[in-house]
N, C-alpha and C positions, 0 to 999 in steps of 0.2 A: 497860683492862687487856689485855697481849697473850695471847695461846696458845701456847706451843713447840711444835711438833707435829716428832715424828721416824717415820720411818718406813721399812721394810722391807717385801719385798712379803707379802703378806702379815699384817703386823700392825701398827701403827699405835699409837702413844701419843701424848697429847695432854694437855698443863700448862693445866690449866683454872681460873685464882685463884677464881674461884666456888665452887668445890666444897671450897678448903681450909675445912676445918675444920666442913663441910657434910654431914654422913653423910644427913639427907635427902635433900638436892639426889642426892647419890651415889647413893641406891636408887633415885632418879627416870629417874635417866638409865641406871643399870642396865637396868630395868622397862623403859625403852622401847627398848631397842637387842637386847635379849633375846628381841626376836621379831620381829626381824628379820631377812628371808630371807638367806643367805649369810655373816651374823656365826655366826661357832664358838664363840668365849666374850666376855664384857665383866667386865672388872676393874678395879673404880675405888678411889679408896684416898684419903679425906678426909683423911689428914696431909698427906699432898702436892700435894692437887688434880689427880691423875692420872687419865685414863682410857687403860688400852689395851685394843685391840680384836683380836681375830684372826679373821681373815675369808679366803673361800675367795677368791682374784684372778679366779677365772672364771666366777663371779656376783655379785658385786660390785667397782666399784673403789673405788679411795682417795677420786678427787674427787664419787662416788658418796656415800660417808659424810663427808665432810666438809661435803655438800651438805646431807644430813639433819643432822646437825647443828645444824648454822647452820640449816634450817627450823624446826628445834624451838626457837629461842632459845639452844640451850649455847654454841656458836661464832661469832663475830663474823668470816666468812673476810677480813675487812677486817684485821683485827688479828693474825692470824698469824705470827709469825716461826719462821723454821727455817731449819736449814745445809743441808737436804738439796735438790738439782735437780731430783728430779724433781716434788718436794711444790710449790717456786717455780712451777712448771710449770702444775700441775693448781690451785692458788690461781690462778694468771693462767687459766687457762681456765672457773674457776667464780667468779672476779669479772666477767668478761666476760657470762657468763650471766648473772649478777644485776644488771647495770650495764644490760643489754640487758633487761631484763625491766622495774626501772623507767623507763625511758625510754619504753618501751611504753604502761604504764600512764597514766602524765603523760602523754603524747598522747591516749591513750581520753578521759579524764577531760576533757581541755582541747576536744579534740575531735570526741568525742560527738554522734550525731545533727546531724554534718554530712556532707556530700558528700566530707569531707579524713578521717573516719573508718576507709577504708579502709586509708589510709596504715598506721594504727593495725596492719594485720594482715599489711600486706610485713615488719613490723618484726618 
């Protein structure tokens, strides 16, 4: 399932197909983004599987809450689609972070309590 995410600075909506028709799932994600530092309001809306957020730009950014997100399980930044540049942008710089984090871990794992361990932590 993809995500639309459109975005201005500012505020952020995001087509979530989980959430249609999901008024729980909707208060869930309400509940956790509602107290969260530098979000000003969250409006989610189970007809349409919508969330938009409106947040200050200069305590949070975009690929800031699209990160949280996707840690919480709502957003797959994998599966994102959107028309907007600079959202392309901030998706390619927070798949890099995530691409770079499991590759990390597969090496810890693999590499663990050896002398090549290290490597584990240039990365």
């Amino acid at each position: 399932m993809n995500h639309f995410v459109h975005s201005t600075p500012g505020r952020l909506r995001i087509k979530i197909p989980t959430l249609k028709g999901n008024p729980i799932g909707c208060q869930a994600v309400r509940s956790h983004l509602d107290s969260t530092s530098g979000i000003n309001s969250v409006i989610t809306n189970a007809v349409t599987g919508s969330v938009i957020l409106h947040y200050d730009v200069s305590r949070i950014s975009e690929g800031d809450l699209l990160n949280l997100l996707h840690k919480n399980g709502v957003v797959d930044v994998t599966r994102i689609t959107t028309t907007d540049p600079f959202v392309h942008e901030t998706l390619s710089k927070a798949g890099k972070v995530v691409q770079k984090a499991a590759v990390s871990l597969v090496l810890d794992r693999v590499l663990g309590g050896t002398p090549f361990s290290l490597l584990t932590v240039l990365l």
